[in-house]
C-alpha positions, 0 to 999 in steps of 0.5 A: 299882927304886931309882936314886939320882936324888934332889937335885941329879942330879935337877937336873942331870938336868932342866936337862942330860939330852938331849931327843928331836926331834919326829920321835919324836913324830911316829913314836909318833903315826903307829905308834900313831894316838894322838888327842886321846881317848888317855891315854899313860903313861910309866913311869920318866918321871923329869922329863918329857922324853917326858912333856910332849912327848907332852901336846899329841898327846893326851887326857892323860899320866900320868908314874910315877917312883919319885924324888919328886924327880924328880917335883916338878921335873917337876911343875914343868915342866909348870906352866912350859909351862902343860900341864894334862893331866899326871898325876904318881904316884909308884911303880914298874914293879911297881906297874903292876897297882894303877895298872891298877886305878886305871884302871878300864875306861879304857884307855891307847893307849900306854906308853913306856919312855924308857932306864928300863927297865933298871932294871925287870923288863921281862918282867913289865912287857910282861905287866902292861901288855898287858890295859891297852892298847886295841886297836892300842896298844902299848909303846914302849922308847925309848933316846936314843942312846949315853951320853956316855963310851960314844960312838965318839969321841975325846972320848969315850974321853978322857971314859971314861977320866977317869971311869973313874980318878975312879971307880976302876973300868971304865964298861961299862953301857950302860943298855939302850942296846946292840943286844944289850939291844935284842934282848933286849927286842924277844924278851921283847915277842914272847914276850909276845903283842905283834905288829908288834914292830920298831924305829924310829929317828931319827938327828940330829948334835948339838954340847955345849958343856962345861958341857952334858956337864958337866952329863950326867955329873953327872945320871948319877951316884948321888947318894950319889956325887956330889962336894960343890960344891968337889970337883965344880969340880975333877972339871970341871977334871980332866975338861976337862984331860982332852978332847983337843979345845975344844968344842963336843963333836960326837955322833951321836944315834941315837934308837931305838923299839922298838915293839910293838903290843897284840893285839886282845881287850884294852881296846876303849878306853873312854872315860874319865868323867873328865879327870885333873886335874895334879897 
């Protein structure tokens, strides 16, 4: 998995990218009765959004992401919010066997996918990650609602617009956020043995201001591709122009969790001999 998340996307990606409401917390507890003798792990965690959330609901979380960038300001974040039971390991959904390794007879009760796994093979992911969940755990695909120039709204389609003559050429990836890519994971999930497989959602109206879709779009950009400082004011500009309407830009956020649940006959769960330190 190689995604050009590194330097300031990275950046722009902590301070900017969408957040997710408790209540998702809330539904991933519920579904998967996580405690404080859990371990979660979230693959693709890039700075810790699901991550840090998911800390103090359980023993531990340990954050997997192949951008080392991402990672130290992840890293970062947890020591400004003084959770101590976070784990960072650099590395890839293909990695997954090795980490299982690392593991040993520890289990883990949970692992989320927060709008990464696009990126990965899911269907070798769910079969990888089956014989390392304790009984009554599971997966859980996150998507945190439509991209920002993907949205059913006039501000949005002006965005898309933009974008796309900046670009020079069509935005039509919808980043595992589509009910078709849902679909599609929800069957590779059955077909490899998970039960209970069903979707959860969370709906809330959020208002941006510029600076915060701003701020979206360039934490979306490769790196590669993201305009020096100069150029990068007057893609703002250009795309401020562009909006038909002054902020605050009012989207409609639908997270969904699509869920599976382990079978019983993989890892009883446990214990660990010892708490990961944060690292």
């Amino acid at each position: 998995m190689t995604v050009g998340f590194s330097g300031e996307v990275a950046q722009y990606y902590a301070k900017y990218r969408r957040g997710y409401p408790p209540q998702v917390f809330d539904a991933l507890q519920e579904t998967f009765q996580l405690s404080q003798a859990d371990t979660v792990l979230d693959m693709g965690c890039g700075t810790g959004q699901l991550t840090l959330p998911l800390a103090p609901r359980v023993r531990s979380v340990v954050g997997v992401d192949p951008e080392p960038d991402m990672l130290q300001l992840a890293r970062h974040a947890a020591q400004t919010q003084e959770i101590r039971n976070a784990t960072w390991i650099l590395g890839a959904d293909t990695e997954l066997p090795a980490l299982g390794e690392l593991l040993g007879e520890q289990s883990l009760a949970l692992i989320v996918v927060g709008q990464a796994l696009h990126w990965m093979r899911h269907e070798e992911l769910f079969r990888t990650a089956a014989p390392l969940l304790r009984t009554g755990g599971g997966i859980a695909v996150i998507s945190n609602g439509t991209p920002l120039w993907l949205q059913n709204s006039p501000w949005s389609r002006a965005l898309r617009t933009c974008l796309e003559e900046w670009m020079d050429t069509p935005l039509t990836a919808t980043c595992g956020t589509s009910n078709h890519d849902r679909l599609r994971y929800a069957k590779a999930l059955r077909s490899t043995g998970y039960d209970g497989v069903r979707e959860l959602a969370v709906e809330y109206r959020d208002e941006l201001g510029f600076d915060q879709l701003f701020g979206g779009v360039c934490s979306a950009i490769p790196a590669e591709r993201l305009p020096g400082p100069d150029e990068r004011d007057a893609l703002a500009e250009r795309i401020r122009q562009s909006l038909p309407t002054d902020e605050p830009f009012t989207e409609e956020v639908r997270v969904t969790m699509l869920v599976g649940q382990a079978q019983t006959g993989h890892r009883p769960g446990t214990p660990a001999m010892c708490r990961p330190s944060g690292s």
